[in-house]
DSSP file (Angstrom, degrees, kcal/mol; ACC not computed):
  #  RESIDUE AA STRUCTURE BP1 BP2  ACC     N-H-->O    O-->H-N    N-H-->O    O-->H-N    TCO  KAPPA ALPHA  PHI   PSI    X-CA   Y-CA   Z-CA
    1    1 A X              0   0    0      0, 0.0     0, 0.0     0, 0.0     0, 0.0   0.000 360.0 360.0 360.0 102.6   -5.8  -17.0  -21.7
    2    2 A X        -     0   0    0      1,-0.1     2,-0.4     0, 0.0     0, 0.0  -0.051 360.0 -97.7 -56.2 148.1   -3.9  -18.1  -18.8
    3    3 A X        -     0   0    0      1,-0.0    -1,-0.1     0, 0.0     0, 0.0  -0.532  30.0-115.3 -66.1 123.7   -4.4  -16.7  -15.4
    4    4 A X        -     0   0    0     -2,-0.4     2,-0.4     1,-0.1    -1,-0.0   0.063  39.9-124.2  37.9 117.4   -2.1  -13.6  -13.8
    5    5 A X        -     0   0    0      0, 0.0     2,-0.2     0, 0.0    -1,-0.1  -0.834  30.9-130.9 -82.1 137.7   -0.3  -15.4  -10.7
    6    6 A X        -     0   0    0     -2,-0.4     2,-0.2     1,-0.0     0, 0.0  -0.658  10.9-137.7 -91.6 158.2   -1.0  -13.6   -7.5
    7    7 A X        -     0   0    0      1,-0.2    -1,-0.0    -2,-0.2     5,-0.0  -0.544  22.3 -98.0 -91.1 176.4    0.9  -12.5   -4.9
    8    8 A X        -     0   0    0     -2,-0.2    -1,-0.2     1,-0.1     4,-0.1   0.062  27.9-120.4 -71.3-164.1    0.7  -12.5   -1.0
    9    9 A X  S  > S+     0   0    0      2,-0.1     4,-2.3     3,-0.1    -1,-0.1   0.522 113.0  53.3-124.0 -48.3   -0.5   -9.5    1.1
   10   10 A X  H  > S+     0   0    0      1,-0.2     4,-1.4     2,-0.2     5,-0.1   0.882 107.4  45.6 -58.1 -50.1    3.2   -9.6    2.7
   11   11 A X  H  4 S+     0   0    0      2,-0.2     4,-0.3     1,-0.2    -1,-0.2   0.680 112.5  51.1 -81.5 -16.0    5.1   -9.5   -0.2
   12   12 A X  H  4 S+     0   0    0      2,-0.1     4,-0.4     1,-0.1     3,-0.4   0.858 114.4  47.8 -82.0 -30.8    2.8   -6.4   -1.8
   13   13 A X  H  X S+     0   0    0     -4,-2.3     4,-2.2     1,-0.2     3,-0.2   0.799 111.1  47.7 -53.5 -33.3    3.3   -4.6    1.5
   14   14 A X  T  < S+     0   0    0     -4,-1.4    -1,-0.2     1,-0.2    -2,-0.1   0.492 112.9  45.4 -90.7  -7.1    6.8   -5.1    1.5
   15   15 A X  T  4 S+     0   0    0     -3,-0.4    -1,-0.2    -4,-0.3    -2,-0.2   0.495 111.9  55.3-101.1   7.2    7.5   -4.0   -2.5
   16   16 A X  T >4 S+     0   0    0     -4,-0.4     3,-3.7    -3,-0.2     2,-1.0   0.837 111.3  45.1-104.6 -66.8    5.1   -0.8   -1.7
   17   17 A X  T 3< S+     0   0    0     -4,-2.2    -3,-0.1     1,-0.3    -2,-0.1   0.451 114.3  48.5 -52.4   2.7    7.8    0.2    1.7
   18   18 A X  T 3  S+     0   0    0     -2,-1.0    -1,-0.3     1,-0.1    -2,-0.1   0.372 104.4  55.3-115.4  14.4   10.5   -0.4   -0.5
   19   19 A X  S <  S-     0   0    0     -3,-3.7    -2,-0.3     2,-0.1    -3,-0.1   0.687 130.1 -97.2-103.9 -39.0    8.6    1.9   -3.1
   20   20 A X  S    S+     0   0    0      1,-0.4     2,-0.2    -4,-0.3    -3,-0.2   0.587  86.6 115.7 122.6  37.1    8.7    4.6   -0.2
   21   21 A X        -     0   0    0     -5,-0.2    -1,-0.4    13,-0.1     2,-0.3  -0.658  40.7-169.9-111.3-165.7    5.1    4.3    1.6
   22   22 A X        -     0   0    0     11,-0.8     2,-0.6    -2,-0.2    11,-0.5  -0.944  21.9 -81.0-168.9 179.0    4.6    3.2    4.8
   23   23 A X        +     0   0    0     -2,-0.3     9,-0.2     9,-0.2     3,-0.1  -0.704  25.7 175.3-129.6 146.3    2.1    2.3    6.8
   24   24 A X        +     0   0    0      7,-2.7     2,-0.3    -2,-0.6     8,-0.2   0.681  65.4   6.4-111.6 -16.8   -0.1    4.0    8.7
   25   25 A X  E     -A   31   0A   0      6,-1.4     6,-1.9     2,-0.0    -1,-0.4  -0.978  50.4-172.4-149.8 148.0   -2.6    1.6   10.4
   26   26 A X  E     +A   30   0A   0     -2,-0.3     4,-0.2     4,-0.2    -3,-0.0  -0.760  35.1 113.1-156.3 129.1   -3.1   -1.8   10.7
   27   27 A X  S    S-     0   0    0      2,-2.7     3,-0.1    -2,-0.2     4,-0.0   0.296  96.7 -26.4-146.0 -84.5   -5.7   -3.8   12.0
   28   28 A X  S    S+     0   0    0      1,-0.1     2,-0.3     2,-0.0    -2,-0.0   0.282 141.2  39.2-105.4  19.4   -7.8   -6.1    9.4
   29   29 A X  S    S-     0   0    0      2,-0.0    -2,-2.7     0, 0.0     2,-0.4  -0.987  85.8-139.1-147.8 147.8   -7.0   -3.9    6.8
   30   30 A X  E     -A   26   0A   0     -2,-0.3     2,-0.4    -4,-0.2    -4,-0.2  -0.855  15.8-158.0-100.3 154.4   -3.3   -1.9    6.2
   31   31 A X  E     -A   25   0A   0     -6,-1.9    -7,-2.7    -2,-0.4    -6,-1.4  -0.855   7.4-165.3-149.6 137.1   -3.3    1.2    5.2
   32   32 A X        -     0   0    0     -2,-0.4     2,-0.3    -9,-0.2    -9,-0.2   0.096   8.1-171.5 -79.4 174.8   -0.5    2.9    3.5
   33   33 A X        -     0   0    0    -11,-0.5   -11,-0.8     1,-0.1   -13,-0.0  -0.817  20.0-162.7-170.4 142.8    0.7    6.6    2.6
   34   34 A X        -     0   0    0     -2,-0.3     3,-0.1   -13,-0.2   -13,-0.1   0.245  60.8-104.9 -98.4   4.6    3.5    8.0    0.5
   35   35 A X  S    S+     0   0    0      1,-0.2   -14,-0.1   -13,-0.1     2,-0.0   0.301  80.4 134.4  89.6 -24.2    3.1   11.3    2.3
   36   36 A X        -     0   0    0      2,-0.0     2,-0.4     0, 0.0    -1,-0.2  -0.373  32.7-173.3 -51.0 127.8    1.2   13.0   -0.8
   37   37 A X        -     0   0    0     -3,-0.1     2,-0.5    -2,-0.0     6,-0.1  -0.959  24.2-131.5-114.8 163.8   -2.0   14.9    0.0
   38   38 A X    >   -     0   0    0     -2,-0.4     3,-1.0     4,-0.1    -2,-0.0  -0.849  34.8 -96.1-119.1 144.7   -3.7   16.0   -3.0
   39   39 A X  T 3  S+     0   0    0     -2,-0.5    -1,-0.1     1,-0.2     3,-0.1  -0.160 109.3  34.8 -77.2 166.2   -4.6   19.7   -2.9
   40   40 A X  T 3  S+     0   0    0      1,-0.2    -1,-0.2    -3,-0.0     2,-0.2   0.354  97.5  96.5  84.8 -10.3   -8.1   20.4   -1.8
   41   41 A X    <   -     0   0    0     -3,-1.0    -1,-0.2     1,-0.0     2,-0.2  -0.734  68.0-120.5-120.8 154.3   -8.4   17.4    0.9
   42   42 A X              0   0    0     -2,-0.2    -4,-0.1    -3,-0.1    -1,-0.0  -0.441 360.0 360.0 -81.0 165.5   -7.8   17.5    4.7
   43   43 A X              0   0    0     -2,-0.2    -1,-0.1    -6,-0.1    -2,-0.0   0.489 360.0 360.0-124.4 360.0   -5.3   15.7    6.8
């Protein structure tokens, strides 16, 4: 079974902002948000 090509870090960041998240930190890790909170959780 051939292997699933990967992508880059850059190019998954940049197809999730053009999916409508954005980012909310970034330091050695990104971290995103689409604005959802899921009931029950704080913000």
């Amino acid at each position: 079974m051939p292997k699933i090509p990967g992508i880059s870090s850059n190019a998954a960041v940049r197809a999730l902002q053009k999916a409508g998240f954005v980012i909310i930190r970034q330091g050695k890790h990104i971290v995103m948000s689409n604005g959802f909170v899921p009931p029950g959780t704080t913000q």
